[in-house]
ROVEX-965589 format. One line per field, with one value per residue (C-alpha): chain; x negated, y, z negated. Coordinates in pm, whole numbers, plus 32768, in hexadecimal, padded with zeros to 4 digits. Example, Ala and Ser with C-alpha at 12.3 -4.5 7.8 and 13.67 -1.06 7.14 Angstrom:
BEGIN
unit = [A|A]
u = [7B32|7AA9]
v = [7E3E|7F96]
w = [7CF4|7D36]
# end
This chain:
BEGIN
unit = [A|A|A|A|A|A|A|A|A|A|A|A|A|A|A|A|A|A|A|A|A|A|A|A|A|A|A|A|A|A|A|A|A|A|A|A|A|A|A|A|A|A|A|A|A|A|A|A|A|A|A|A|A|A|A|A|A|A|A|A|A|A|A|A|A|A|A|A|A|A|A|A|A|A|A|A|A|A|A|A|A|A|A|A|A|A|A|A|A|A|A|A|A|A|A|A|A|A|A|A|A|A|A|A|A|A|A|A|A|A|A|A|A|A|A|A|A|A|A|A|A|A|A|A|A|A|A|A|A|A|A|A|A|A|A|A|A|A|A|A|A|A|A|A|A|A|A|A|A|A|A|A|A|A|A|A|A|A|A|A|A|A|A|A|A|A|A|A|A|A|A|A|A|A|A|A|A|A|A|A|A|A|A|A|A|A|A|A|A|A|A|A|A|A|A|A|A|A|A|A|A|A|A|A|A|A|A|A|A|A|A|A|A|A|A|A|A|A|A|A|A|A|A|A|A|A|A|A|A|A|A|A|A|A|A|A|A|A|A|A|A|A|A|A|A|A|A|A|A|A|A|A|A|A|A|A|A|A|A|A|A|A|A|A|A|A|A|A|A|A|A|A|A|A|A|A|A|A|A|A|A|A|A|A|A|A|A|A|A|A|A|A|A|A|A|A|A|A|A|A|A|A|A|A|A|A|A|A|A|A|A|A|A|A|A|A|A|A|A|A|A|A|A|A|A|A|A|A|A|A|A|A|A|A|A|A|A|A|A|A|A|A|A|A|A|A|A|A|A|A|A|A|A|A|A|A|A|A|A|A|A|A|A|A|A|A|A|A|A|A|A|A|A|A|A|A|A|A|A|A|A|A|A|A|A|A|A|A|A|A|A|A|A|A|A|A|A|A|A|A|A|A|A|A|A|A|A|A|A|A|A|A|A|A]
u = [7940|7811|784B|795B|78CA|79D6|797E|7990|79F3|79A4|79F1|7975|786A|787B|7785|77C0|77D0|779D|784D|77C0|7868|77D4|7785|7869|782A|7802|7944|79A8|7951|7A61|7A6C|7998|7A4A|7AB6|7A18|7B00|7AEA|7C37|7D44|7E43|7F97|801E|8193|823D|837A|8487|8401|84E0|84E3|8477|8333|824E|8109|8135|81D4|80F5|7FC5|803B|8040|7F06|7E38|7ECC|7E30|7F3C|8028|80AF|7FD6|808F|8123|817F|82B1|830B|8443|83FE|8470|85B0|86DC|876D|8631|86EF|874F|8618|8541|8634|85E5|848A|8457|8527|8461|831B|837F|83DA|827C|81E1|81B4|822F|8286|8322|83A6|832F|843A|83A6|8489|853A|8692|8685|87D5|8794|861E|8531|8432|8321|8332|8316|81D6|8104|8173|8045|80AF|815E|8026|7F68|802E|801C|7E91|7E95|7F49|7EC1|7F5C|8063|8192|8236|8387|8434|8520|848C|8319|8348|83CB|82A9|819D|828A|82A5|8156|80B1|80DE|8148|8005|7F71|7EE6|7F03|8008|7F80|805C|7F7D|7E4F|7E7E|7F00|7D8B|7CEC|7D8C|7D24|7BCF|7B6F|7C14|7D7B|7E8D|7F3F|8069|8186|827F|82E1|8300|81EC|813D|813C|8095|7F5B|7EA6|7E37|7F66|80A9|81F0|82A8|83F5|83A3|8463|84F1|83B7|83E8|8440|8305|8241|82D7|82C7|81A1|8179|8122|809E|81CA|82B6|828F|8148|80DC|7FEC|7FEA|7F31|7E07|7DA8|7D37|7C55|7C55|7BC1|7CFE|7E56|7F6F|80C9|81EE|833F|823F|82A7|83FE|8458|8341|8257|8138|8174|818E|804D|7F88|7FED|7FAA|7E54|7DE2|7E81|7DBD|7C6D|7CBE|7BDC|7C9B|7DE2|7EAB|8024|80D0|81ED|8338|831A|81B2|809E|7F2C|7E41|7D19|7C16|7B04|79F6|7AF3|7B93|7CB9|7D99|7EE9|7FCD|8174|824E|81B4|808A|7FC4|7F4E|7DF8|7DC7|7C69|7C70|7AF1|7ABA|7C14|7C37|7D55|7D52|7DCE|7E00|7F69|8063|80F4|8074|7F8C|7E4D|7D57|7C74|7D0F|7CD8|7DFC|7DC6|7ECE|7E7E|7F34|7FB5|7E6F|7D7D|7C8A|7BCC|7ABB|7AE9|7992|78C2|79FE|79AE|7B1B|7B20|7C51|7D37|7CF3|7E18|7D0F|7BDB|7B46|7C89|7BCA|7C96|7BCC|7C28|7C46|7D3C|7E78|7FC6|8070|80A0|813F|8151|8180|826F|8354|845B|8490|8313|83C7|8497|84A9|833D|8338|81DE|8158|8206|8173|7FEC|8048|80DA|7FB0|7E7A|7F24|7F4F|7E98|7EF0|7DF7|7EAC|8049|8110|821A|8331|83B4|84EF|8619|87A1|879E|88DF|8899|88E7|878B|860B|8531|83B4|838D|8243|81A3|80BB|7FA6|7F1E|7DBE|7CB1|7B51|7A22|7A6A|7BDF|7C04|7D15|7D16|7E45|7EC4|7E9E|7FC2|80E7|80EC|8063|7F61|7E22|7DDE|7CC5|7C4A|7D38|7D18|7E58|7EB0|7FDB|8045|8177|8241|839A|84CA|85D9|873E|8823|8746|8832|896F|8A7A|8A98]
v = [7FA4|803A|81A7|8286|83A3|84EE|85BD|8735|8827|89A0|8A44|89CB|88E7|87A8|8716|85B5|858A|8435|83AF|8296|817C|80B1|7F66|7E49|7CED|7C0E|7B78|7A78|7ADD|7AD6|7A1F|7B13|7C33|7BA1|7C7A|7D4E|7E7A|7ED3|7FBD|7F71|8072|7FF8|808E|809C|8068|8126|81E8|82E6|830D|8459|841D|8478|8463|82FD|8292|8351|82B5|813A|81A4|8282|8167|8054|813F|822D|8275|80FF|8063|7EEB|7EA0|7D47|7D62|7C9A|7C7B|7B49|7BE4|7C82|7BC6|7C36|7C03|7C63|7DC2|7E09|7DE3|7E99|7FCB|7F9B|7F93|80A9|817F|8118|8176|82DD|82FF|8268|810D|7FF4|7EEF|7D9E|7CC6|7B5D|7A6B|79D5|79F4|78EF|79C9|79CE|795E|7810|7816|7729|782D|7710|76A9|7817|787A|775F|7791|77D1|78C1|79B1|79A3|7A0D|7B36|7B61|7B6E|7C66|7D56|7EB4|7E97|7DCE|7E66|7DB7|7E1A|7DE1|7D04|7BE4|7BC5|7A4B|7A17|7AB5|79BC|7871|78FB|78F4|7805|769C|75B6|753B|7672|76B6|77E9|780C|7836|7981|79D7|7986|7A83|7B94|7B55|7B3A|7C7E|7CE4|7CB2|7D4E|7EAF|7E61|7F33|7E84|7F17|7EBA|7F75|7EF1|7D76|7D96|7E52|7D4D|7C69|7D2F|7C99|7B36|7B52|7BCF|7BF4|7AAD|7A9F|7BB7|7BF3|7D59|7E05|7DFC|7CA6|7C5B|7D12|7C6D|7B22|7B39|7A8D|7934|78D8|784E|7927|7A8E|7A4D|79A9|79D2|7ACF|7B05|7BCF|7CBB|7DB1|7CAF|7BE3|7D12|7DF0|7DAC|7E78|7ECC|7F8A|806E|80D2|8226|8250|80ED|8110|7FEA|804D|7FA8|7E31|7E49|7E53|7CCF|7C6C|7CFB|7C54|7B25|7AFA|7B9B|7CDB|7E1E|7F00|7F26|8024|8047|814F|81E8|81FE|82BC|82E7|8202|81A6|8173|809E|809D|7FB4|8093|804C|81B4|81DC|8305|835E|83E7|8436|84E4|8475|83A7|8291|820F|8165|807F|8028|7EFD|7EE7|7F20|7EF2|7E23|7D3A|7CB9|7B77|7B2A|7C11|7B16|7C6E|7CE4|7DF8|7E78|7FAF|807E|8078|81AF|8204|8313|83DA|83DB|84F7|8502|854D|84F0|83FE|82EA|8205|8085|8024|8191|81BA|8321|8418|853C|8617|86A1|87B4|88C0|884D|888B|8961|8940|8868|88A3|8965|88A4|8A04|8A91|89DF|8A55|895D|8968|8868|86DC|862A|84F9|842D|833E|8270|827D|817C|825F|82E5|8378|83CB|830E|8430|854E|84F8|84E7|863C|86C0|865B|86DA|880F|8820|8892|874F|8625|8517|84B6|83CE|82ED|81E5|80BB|7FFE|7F56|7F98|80A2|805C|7ECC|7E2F|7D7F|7DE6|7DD6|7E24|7F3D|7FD1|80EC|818B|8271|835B|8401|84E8|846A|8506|8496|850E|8614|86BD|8767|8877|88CA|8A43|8A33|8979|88EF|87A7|86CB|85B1|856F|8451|8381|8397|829B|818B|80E4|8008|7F5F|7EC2|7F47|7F04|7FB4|7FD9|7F9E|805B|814C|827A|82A6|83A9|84D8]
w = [7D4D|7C89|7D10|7D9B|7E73|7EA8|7FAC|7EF6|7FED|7F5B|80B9|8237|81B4|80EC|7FFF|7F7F|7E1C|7D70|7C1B|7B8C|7AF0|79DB|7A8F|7A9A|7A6A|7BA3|7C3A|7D2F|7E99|7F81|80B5|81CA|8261|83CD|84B0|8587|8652|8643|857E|846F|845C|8300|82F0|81B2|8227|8270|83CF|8437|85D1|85B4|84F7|863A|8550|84FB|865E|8736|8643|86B3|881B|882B|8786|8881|89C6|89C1|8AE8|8B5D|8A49|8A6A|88F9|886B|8774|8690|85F1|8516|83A1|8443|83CB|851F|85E7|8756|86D2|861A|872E|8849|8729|8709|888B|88C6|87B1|885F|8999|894D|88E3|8A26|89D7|8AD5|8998|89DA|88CB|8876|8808|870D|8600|84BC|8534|867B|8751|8836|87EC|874F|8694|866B|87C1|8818|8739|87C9|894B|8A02|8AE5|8A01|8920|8A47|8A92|8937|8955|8A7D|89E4|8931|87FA|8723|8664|853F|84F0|835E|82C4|81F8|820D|81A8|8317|83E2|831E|831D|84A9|8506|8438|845D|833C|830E|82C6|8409|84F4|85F2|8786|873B|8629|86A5|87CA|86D1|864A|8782|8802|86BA|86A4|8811|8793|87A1|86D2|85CA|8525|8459|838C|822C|823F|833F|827C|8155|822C|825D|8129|80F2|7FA9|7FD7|7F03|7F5D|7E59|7DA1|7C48|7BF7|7B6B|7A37|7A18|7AE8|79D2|78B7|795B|7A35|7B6C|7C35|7D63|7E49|7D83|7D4D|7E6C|7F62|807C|8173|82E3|8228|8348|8269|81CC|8087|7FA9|7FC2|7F9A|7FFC|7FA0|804B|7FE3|7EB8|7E2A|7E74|7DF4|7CCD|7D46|7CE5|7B81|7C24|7CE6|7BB9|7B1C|7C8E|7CC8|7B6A|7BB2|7D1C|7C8D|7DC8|7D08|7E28|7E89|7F60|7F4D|806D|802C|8123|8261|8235|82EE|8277|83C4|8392|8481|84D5|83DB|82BC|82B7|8229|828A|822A|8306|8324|822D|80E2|805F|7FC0|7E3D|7E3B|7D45|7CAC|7BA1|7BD3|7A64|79C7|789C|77DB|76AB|76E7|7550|757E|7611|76ED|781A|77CF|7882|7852|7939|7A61|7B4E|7C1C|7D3A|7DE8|7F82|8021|81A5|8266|813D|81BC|80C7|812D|8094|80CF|803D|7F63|7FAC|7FC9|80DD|8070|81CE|8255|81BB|8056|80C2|7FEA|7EF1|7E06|7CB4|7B84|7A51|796A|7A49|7A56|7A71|7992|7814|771B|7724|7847|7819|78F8|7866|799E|7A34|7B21|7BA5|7D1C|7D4D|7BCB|7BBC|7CA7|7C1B|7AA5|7B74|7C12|7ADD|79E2|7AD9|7ACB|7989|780F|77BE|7796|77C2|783C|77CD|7895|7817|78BB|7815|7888|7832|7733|76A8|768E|751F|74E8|74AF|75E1|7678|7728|778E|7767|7887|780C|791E|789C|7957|7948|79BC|7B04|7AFE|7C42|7CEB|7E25|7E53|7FD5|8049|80F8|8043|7ECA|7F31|7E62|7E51|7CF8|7CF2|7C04|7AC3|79B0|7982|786D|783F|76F7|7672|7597|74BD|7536|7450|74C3|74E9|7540|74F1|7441|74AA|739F]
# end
């Protein structure tokens, strides 16, 4: 990722401007892209029935009107009820969905039989798109791929329909299974940063739709995610990650555009040059850019180039006039969406650079490592402002995490 190109919009027209990073040294290539002329709907959980952007998205890209939808309740701990829900959501939007019992949960049914039954993978194939409900994410891949590692007849027609322009779609759990890693038994996040993570533990692999160069993450702002994507993406050598928050989709189409859509948004992650010093014995890592994506921004993973929604064109942010004065500091940078509040805060602010603190049990009787996020503009630092409501993009500002003590108790009552 040499270059990230922003598309500047100063009224009607656009004009493509180009950042340049310093290069990066080589890396290991990734297994090729599979080639597939479909659409990915990545969910981040918690869709409301109401959210007509996101639901009308699934059905639109499956052929709209009677598009024939495969659903799949595999993560639901009560698979029978999730996918009477599911269908009955897709069917208010037009969709004729049926649902595929292949599922670990599932009363009087044998889920492996199920996944390699040839004639429910072939009505599988024939369908216009595939819908994967949540739960546990560890159920849909122990579901559809065999103990030996190899693919499911279920799966193999999810990629088949896939690859010939097929919809697929899944809402948190099935949304963890769009990259080639996903969160298996994930620790709490701090935990997961102070004890880092291993394959068949924390991860494991996923179904990789979206390819092997991106991985993906779900529930991210209001549960504070984006912190635990970071060890991950080092970990598994990934230079680009995208995490989606609740309510709120990411469609992916065959060209690699990315667009968010529903009630919130998206962080982009770019490790492509971040940096640890690996002589600390605590997690720590410099560089990395983190990117706010805004419902109806659009970014391309392939040009890397950003095209802001519509309500910002031409609301590209003028760093000498900004509204905010002071420092710009969170003590829980964890917190419910706080990660994107301290981003909106700082590129509209006189302020250089904002600090954010993550810790555990303030009142606890023993020392402990906490961390310490650094958000800095760059160069490359923009923000784009909405003419309509007080809505933000904010691409391309600097993150640094580093460990640091934490005295306990942290306060003491006066």
């Amino acid at each position: 990722m040499g270059f990230v190109t922003l598309l500047a919009f100063t009224g009607p027209a656009a004009t493509a401007q180009t950042l340049e990073k310093v290069p990066e040294e080589p890396v290991e290539a990734r297994a090729p892209l599979p080639v597939a002329k479909g659409s990915l709907v990545i969910i981040g959980g918690g869709l409301r029935a109401d959210n007509a952007d996101v639901w009308q998205k699934i059905v639109s890209l499956a052929g709209g009107k009677g598009a024939r939808i495969a659903v799949f309740p595999s993560a639901s701990g009560n698979p029978e009820r999730a996918a009477a829900t599911s269908i009955a959501y897709l069917k208010k939007y037009g969709a004729e969905p049926f649902a595929v019992p292949v599922a670990q949960r599932l009363a009087n049914s044998d889920y492996r039989k199920a996944a390699d039954d040839a004639a429910l993978a072939e009505k599988i194939r024939k369908a216009d798109g595939v819908y994967f409900a949540g739960g546990d994410q560890a159920r849909i891949t122990q579901a559809l791929i065999r103990e030996n590692g190899t693919r499911t007849r279920a799966l193999e027609a999810i990629w088949d329909l896939y690859r010939r322009g097929g919809v697929v779609a899944g809402t948190s759990a099935g949304a963890a299974i769009m990259s080639s890693t996903m969160f298996y038994r994930p620790d709490a996040i701090l935990a997961m940063l102070r004890g880092g993570v291993k394959d068949g533990q924390e991860i494991a692999p996923g179904l990789g739709f979206i390819g092997d160069d991106v991985f993906v993450d779900q529930h991210l702002l209001v549960r504070g995610r984006f912190a635990r994507m970071i060890p991950v993406m080092l970990a598994k050598n990934y230079k680009l990650g995208l995490g989606v928050d609740e309510d709120s989709a990411m469609v992916i189409n065959a060209q690699r555009e990315v667009e968010v859509i529903g009630y919130t948004g998206a962080l982009l992650m770019d490790l492509s040059l971040a940096v640890t010093d690996t002589s600390k014995p605590d997690f720590n890592v410099s560089n990395v850019r983190i990117s706010y994506l805004d419902r109806g921004d659009k970014f391309n993973i392939i040009t890397q180039s950003f095209t802001p929604s519509p309500d910002k064109a031409g609301g590209r942010m003028d760093p000498a006039r900004t509204a905010l004065r002071g420092p710009v500091f969170s003590n829980d940078i964890l917190g419910n969406n706080a990660v994107v509040n301290i981003m909106e805060r700082l590129i509209d602010s006189d302020q250089e650079e904002a600090i954010g603190i993550a810790s555990g049990n303030p009142r606890s009787t023993t020392p402990e490592v906490g961390f310490e996020f650094r958000f800095t503009k760059t160069p490359e630092t923009v923000g784009y402002l909405s003419n309509t409501v007080e809505a933000y993009s904010v691409l391309n500002i600097r993150l640094d995490i580093r460990p640091i003590d934490i005295p306990r108790p942290l306060y003491r009552y006066r």
